[in-house]
C-alpha positions in Angstrom: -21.3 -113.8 -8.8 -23.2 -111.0 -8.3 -21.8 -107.5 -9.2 -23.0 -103.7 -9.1 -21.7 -100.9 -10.6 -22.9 -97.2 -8.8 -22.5 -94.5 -11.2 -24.9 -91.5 -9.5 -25.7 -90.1 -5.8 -29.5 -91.7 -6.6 -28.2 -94.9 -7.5 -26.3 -95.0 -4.6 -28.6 -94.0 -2.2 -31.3 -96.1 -3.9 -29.2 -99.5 -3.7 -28.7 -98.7 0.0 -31.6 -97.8 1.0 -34.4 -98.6 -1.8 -36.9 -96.4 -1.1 -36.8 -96.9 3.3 -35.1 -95.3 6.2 -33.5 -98.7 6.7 -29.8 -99.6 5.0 -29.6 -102.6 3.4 -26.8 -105.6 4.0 -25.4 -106.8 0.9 -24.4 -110.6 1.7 -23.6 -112.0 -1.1 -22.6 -109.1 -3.0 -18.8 -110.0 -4.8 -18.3 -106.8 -6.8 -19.2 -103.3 -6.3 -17.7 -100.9 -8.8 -18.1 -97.1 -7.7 -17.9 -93.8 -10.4 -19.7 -91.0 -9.4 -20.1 -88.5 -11.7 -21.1 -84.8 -10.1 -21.7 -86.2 -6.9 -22.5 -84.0 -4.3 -20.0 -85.2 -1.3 -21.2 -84.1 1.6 -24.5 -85.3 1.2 -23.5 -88.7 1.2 -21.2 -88.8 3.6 -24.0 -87.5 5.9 -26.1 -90.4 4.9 -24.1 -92.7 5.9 -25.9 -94.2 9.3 -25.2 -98.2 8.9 -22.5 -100.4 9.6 -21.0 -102.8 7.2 -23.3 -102.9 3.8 -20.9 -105.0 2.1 -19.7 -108.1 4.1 -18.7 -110.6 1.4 -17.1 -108.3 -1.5 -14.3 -110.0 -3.3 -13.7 -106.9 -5.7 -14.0 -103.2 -4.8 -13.4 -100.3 -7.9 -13.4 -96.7 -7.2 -12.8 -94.4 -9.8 -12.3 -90.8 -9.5 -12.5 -90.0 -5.6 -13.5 -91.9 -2.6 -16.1 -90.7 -1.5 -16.7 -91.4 1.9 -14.8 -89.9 4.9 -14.3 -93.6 6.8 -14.0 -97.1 6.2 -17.3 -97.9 5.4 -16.5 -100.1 2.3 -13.6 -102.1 4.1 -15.9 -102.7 6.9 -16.1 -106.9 7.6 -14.8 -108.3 4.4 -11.1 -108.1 5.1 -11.5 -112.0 4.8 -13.0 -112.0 0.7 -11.7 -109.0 -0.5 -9.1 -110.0 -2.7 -9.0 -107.1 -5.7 -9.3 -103.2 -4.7 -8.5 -100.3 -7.2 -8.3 -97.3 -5.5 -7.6 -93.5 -5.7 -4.9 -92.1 -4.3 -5.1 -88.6 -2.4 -4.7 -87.8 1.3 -8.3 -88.3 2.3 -7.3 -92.1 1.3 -4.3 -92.0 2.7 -6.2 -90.5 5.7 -8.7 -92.9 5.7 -6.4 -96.2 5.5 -4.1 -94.3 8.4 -6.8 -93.9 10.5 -8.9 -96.8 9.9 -5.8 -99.3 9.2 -8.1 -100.7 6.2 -5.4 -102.6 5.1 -3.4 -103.7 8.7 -6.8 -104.7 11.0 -6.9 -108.4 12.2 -8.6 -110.4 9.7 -7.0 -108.9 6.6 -6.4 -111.6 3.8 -3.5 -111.9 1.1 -4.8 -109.6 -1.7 -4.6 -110.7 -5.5 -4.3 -107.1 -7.0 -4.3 -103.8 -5.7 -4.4 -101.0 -8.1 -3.4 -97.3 -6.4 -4.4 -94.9 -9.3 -4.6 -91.3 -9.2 -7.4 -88.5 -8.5 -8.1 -87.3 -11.8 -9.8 -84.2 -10.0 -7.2 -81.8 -8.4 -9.2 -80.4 -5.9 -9.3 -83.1 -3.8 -7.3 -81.9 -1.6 -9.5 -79.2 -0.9 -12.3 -81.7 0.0 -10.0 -83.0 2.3 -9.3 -79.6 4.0 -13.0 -79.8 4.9 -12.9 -83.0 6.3 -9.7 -82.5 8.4 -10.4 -79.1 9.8 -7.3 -77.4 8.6 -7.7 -73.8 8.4 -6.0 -72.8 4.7 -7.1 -69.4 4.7 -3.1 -68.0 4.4 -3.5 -66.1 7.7 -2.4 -69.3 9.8 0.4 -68.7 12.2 3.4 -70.6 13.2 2.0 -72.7 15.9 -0.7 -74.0 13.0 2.1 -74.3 10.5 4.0 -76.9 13.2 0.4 -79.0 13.3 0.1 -79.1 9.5 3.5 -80.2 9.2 2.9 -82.6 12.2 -0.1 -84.4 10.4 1.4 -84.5 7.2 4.2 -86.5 8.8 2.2 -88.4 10.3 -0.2 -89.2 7.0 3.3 -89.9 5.4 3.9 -92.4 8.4 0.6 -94.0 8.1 0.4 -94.7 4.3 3.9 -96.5 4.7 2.2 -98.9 7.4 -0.3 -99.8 4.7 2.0 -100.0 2.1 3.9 -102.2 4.6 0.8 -104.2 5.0 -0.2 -104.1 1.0 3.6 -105.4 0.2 3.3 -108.5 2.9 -0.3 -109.3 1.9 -0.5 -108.5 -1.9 0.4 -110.6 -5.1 0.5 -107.7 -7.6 0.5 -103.9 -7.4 -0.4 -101.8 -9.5 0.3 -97.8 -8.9 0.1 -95.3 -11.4 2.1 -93.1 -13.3 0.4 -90.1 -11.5 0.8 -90.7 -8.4 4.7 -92.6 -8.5 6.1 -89.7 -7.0 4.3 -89.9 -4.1 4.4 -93.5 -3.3 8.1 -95.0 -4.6 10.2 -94.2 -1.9 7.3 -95.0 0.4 7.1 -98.5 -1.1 10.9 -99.2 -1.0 11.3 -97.7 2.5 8.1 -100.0 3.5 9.0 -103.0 2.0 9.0 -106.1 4.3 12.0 -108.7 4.4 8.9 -111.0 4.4 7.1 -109.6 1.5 5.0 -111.5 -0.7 4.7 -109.0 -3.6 5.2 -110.8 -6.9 3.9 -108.5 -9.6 4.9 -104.7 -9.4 3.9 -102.2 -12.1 4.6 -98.4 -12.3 3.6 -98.2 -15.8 5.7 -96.1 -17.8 8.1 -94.5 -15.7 11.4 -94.3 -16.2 14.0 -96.4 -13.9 17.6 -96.3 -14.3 19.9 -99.4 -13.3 20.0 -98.2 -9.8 16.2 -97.7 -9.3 15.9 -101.2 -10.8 18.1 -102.9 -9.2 17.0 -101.0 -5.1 13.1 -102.7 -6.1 14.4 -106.1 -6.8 16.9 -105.7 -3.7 14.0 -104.6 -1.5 10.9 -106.5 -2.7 12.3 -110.4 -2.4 9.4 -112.6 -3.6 9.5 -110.5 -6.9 8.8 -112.1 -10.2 8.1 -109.3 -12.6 8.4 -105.5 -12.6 6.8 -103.3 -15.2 8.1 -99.7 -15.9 10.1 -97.4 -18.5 14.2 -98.0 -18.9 16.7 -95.3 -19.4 19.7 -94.4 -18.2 18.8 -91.1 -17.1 15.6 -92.8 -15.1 14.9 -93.0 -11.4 17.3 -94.0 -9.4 16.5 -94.5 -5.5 19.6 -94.5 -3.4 23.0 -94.8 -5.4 23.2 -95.7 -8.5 25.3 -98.7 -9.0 29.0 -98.5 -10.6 28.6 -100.8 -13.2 31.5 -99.9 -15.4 33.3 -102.6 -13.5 31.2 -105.5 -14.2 32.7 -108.0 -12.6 32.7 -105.6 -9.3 29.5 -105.1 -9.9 28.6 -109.2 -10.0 30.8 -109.9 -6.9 28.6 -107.2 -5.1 25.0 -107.9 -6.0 25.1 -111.9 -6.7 23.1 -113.5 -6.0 20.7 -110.4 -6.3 17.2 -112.9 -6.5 16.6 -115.7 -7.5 12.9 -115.2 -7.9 13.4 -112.7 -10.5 12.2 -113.4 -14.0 10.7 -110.6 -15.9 11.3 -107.5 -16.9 8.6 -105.4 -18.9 9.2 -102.7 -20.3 7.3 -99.7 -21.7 7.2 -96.8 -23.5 10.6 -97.6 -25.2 11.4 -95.8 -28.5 13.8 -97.6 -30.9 16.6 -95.2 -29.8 16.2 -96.1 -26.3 16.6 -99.9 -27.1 20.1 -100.0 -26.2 19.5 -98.8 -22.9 16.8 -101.6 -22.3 19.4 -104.2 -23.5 22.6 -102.7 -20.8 19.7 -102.7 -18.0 19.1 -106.2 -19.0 22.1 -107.3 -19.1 23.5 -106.2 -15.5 20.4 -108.1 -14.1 20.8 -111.3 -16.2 24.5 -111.2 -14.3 23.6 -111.0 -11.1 19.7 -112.7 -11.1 20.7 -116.5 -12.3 16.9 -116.9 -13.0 16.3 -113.9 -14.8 14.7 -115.1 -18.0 12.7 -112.6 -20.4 12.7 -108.6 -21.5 8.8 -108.4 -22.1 8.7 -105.0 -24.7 6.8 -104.5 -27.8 7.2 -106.5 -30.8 8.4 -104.4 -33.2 11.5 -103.8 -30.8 12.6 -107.0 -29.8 14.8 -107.4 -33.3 17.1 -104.4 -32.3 17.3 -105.8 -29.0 18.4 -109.2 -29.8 21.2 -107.5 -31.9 21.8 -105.1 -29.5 23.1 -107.9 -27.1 24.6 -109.5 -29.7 27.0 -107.0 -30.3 27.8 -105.9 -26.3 28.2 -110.0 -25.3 31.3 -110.5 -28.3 33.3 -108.3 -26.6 34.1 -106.9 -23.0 33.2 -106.3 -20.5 29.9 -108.5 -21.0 32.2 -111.2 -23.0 33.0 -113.0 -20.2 28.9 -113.4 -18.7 27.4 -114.3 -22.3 26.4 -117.7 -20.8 24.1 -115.9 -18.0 23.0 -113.1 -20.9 22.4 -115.1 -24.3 19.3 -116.3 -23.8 17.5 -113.0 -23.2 17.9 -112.5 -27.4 14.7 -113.2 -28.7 14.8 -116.3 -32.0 13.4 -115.1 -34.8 
């Protein structure tokens, strides 16, 4: 396996073009790891005068910002690319709109895809420059209409390739950061044919509602990672669970796939609202089987269900709930 990591504008131009006019074709490159560090943008997206460098990558890592303004690392290795990490901003989402880097013919089912966020906040003034919009404050309505145009249609073109990411894609990854963003967009995209299986949103926090909507929505999933509390996210309506045998007859079978829940970020306080989360899935996923959360928590929430499954209303489901206590 052969594997490069860039970390400068002359590295970068040196591997491409090593010391000639002529741009090189990387055939049996697998992993190309990208960090620029005070890279000077537009001078390498000007350089850019080749085709596809990188036919045969199976991993692609880009920290910080893309920095390209097309496709030019997706080019012809839709078919081995099978791990990308990624920043999030709209010149990505620009780029994988416009280019449909993740929805062209060819496309293989990814492993992992990891949608992180642009540590540098000016991006979005790089991509200003590349898009041509005028942000000097003296724009008038008619320009306002087309900003608000293109960032609808940005917003409609991310969901495609989230769409594309969630039928094609064993695991996601996306980031605290940029959650906000991309949530509702990965709900609203999700395909009844999905093959996601892994999601993780690190630590944020979900309520019931927001827990149970991704497991609803996302049907081949195994395991979601995130942050439980009952003041969390919830997407849509939160469920009435203070009925819980309403709340059974109206979600089961939820899925049957699910298995995992792991959770992060949870302070000892906050233990009892992992263990009710838990619980409502245990009684309406019949394969749910494990809370994954630090070690030094699991006591409490063995005990915690313990004490809700001798008496109502989680009594009468402690067959479908027991075995989430952890033995000592």
């Amino acid at each position: 396996m052969l594997s490069i990591n860039v970390g400068t504008e002359d590295d970068w131009l040196g591997l491409i073009y090593g010391g000639s006019k002529v741009s090189a074709t990387f055939h049996r490159l697998d992993e190309l790891i990208l960090q620029f560090t005070d890279v000077s943008y537009e001078e390498i997206w000007t350089a850019i005068d080749f085709l596809a460098p990188f036919p045969a990558l199976w991993m692609l890592e880009v920290f910080d910002r893309y920095p390209f303004d097309d496709d030019l690392l997706f080019r012809r290795n839709g078919k081995t690319m099978k791990h990308l990490r990624i920043p999030f901003c709209a010149l990505v989402e620009n780029i994988m709109g416009r280019f449909k880097v993740l929805s062209r013919s060819g496309v293989s089912r990814m492993d992992l895809v990891r949608i992180e966020a642009v540590l540098d906040a000016d991006d979005a003034d790089d991509t200003d420059d590349v898009d041509d919009v005028d942000d000097a404050g003296d724009a008038d309505d008619a320009d306002d209409a087309d900003d608000e145009f293109e960032a609808e249609r940005v917003d409609a073109a991310i969901k495609q390739q989230l769409h594309c990411i969630l039928k094609t894609t064993a695991a996601l990854f996306i980031s605290e950061d940029t959650f906000d963003m991309l949530l509702r967009a990965t709900i609203e995209a999700a395909p009844s044919t999905s093959t996601l299986r892994h999601l993780n949103f690190g630590g944020v926090e979900f309520c019931l509602g927001g827990v149970i909507k991704v497991i609803a929505a996302l049907t081949s999933l195994v395991s979601l990672t995130c942050s439980v509390r009952n003041q969390g996210l919830a997407i849509g309506t939160n469920p009435e669970s203070s009925c819980l045998r309403c709340f059974r007859k109206k979600y089961y079978p939820l899925s049957k796939k699910f298995k995992v829940l792991r959770v992060l970020g949870t302070d000892v306080p906050l233990v009892d609202e992992v263990a009710s989360v838990a619980m409502h899935i245990a009684v309406v996923c019949p394969n749910f089987a494990f809370v994954d959360l630090p070690h030094e928590h699991r006591k409490e929430l063995s005990l915690e269900i313990a004490r809700a499954i001798a008496k109502r209303p989680f009594r009468p489901f402690a067959d479908s709930i027991r075995h989430l206590m952890f033995k000592d």
